[in-house]
N, C-alpha and C positions, 0 to 999 in steps of 0.2 A: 119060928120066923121072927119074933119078936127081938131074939139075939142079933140078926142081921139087920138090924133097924136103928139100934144100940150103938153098934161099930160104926154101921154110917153115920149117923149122928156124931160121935166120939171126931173122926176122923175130919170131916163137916165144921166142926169147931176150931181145928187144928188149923184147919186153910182159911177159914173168916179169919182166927186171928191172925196171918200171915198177912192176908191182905189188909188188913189192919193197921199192922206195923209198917207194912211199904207205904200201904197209904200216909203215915205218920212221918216218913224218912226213914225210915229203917235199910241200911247200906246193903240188901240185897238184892238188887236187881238181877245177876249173872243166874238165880234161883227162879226166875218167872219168864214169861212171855220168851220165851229161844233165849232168855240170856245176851238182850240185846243192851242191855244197859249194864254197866259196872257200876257197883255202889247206890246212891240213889237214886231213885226213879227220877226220867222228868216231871213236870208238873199236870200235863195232861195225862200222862200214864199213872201218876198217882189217883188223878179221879177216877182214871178208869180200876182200877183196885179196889177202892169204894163199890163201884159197880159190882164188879166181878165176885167182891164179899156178898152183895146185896142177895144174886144170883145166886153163891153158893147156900146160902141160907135159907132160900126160896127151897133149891134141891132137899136141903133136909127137912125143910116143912115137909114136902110132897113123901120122903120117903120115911118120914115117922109116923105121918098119916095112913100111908100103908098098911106099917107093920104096928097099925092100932095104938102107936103111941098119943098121939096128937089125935083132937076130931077129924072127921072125914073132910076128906078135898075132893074133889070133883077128879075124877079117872086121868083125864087127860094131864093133872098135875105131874101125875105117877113117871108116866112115860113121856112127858117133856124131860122131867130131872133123868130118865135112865137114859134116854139118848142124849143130851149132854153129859155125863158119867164115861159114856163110853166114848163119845169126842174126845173129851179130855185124856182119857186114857191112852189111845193111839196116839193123840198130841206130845203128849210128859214123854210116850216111850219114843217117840221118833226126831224130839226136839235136838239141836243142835247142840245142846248146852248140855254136856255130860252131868256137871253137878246138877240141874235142873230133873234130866233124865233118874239119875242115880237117888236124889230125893225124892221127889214126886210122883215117879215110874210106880215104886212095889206102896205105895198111898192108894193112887188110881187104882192099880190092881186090885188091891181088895174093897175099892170102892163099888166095882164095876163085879165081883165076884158077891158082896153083899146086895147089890140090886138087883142081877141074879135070882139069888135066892128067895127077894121078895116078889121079882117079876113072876117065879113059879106057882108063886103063893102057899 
């Protein structure tokens, strides 16, 4: 179980530093949120990227906790992060933005395939 906790975390860092970089100007908006922006974010969407790192990080707390990497979190942390895991997942795969889609998509998937795994225990 511990392998699956690993990967999300790996993965987990991939997307903090994404929002990272939008947050910072990085010209990829047509990669996040449907792909409504070309190039870089506006300024209020760049706070929101901030957030949204904030959030993902939170996810990998709650799922390294889990999978005994980190101290224990209170239950509900678990399964806040899995149900947003799996939002996201339907979101990336259904979003309008093919490259969005096409990056993101098979990300979430084994996000949502390694929480899985820890959800079984």
């Amino acid at each position: 179980m511990i392998w699956a906790g690993w990967i999300y975390i790996a993965l987990i860092a991939v997307l903090v530093c994404f929002q990272a970089c939008m947050a910072l100007g990085a010209p990829w908006g047509h990669l996040a949120n449907g792909g409504h922006w070309r190039g870089r974010l506006p300024a209020g969407m760049r706070v929101a990227a901030i957030g949204q790192g904030a959030l993902l990080a939170f996810m990998g707390t709650a799922m390294a906790a889990r999978a005994g990497i980190v101290s224990e979190l209170p239950i509900w942390t678990f399964w806040a992060a899995f149900a947003v895991t799996i939002a996201t997942t339907i979101a990336n795969l259904a979003t309008p933005s093919r490259a969005e889609r096409l990056l993101w998509g098979p990300v979430t998937v084994v996000l949502t395939l390694t929480a899985l795994r820890l959800a079984i225990g």
